[in-house]
Kinemage of the C-alpha trace (Angstrom):
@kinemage 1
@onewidth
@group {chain A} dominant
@subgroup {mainchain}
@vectorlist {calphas} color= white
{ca unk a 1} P 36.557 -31.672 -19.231
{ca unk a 2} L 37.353 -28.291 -18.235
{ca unk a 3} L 35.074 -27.881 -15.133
{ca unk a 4} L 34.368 -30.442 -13.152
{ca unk a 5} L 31.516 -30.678 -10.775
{ca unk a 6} L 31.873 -29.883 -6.839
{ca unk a 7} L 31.738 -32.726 -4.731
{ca unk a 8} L 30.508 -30.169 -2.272
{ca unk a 9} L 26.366 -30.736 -1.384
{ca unk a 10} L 24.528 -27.607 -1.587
{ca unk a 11} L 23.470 -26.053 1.216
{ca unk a 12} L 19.744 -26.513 2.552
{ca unk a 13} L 17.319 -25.107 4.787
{ca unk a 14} L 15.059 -27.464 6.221
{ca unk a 15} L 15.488 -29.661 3.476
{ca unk a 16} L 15.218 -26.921 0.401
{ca unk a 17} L 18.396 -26.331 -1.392
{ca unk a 18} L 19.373 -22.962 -1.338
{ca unk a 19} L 19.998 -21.401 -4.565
{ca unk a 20} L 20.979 -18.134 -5.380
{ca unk a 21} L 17.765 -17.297 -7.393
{ca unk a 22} L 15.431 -18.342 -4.055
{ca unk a 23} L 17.483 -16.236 -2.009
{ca unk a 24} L 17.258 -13.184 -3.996
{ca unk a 25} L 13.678 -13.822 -4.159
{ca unk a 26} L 13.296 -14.387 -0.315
{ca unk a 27} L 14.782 -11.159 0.171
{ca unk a 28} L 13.143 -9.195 -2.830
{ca unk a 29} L 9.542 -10.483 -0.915
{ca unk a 30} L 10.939 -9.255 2.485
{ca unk a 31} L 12.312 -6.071 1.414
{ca unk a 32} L 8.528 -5.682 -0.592
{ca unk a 33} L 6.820 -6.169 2.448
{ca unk a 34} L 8.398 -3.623 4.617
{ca unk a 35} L 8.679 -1.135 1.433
{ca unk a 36} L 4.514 -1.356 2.120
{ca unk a 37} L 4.165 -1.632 5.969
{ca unk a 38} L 6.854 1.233 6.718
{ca unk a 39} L 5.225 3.591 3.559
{ca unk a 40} L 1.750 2.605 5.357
{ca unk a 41} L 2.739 4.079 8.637
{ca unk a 42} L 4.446 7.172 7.483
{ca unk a 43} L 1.051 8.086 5.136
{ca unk a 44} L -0.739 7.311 8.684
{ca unk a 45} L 1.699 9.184 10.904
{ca unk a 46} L 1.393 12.541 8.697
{ca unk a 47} L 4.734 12.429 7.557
{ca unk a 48} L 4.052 12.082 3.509
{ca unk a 49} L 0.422 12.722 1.729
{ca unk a 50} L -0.045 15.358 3.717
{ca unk a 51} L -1.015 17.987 0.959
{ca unk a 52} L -4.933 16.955 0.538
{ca unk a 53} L -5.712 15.517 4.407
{ca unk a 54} L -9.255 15.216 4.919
{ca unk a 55} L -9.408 17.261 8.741
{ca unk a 56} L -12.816 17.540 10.394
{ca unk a 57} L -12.260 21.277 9.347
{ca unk a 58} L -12.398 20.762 5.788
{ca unk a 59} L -14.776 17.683 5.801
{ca unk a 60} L -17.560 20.147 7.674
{ca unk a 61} L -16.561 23.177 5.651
{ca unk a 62} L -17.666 21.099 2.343
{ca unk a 63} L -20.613 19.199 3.648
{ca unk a 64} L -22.962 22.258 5.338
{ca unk a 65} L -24.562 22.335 2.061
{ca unk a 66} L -23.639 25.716 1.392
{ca unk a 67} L -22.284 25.519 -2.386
{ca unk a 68} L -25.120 25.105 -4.972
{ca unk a 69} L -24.237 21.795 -6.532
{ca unk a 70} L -25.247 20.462 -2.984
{ca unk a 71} L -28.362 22.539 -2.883
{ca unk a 72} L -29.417 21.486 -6.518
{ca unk a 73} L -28.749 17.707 -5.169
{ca unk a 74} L -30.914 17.833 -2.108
{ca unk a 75} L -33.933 19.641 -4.557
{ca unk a 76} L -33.568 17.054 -7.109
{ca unk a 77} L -33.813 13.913 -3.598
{ca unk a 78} L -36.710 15.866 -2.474
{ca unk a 79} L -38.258 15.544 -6.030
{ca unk a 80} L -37.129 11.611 -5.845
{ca unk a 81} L -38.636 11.228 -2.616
{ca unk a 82} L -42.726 9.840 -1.944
């Protein structure tokens, strides 16, 4: 025999052996996680996706009903309507 086993136990944590795989994967989850929740906060904050931000500016500038596609809807509703 070449190799022979560790008479070493393997390290636990609260009773789960710890194995290289499950840590990777522990950290992989974690690092997942905040990836999402710190991305989340900087689209909120302003600081990336800014190009196309809905503003109460633009959102009243394209709901007055002032193009015809918005005209042509409220004629056809009216038609719809009792």
């Amino acid at each position: 025999m070449l190799v022979r086993p560790s008479s070493k136990t393997p390290p636990t944590w609260g009773g789960v052996p710890l194995a290289r795989r499950r840590i990777l994967l522990g950290i992989a989850a974690v690092g997942g996680f905040l990836a999402v929740d710190i991305g989340a906060v900087a689209y909120a904050g302003g600081w990336i996706g800014t190009a196309h931000r809905l503003t109460p500016h633009i959102f009243i500038k394209h709901s007055n009903g002032s193009t015809e596609s918005n005209r042509a809807f409220a004629r056809t509703t009216r038609k719809a309507l009792p």
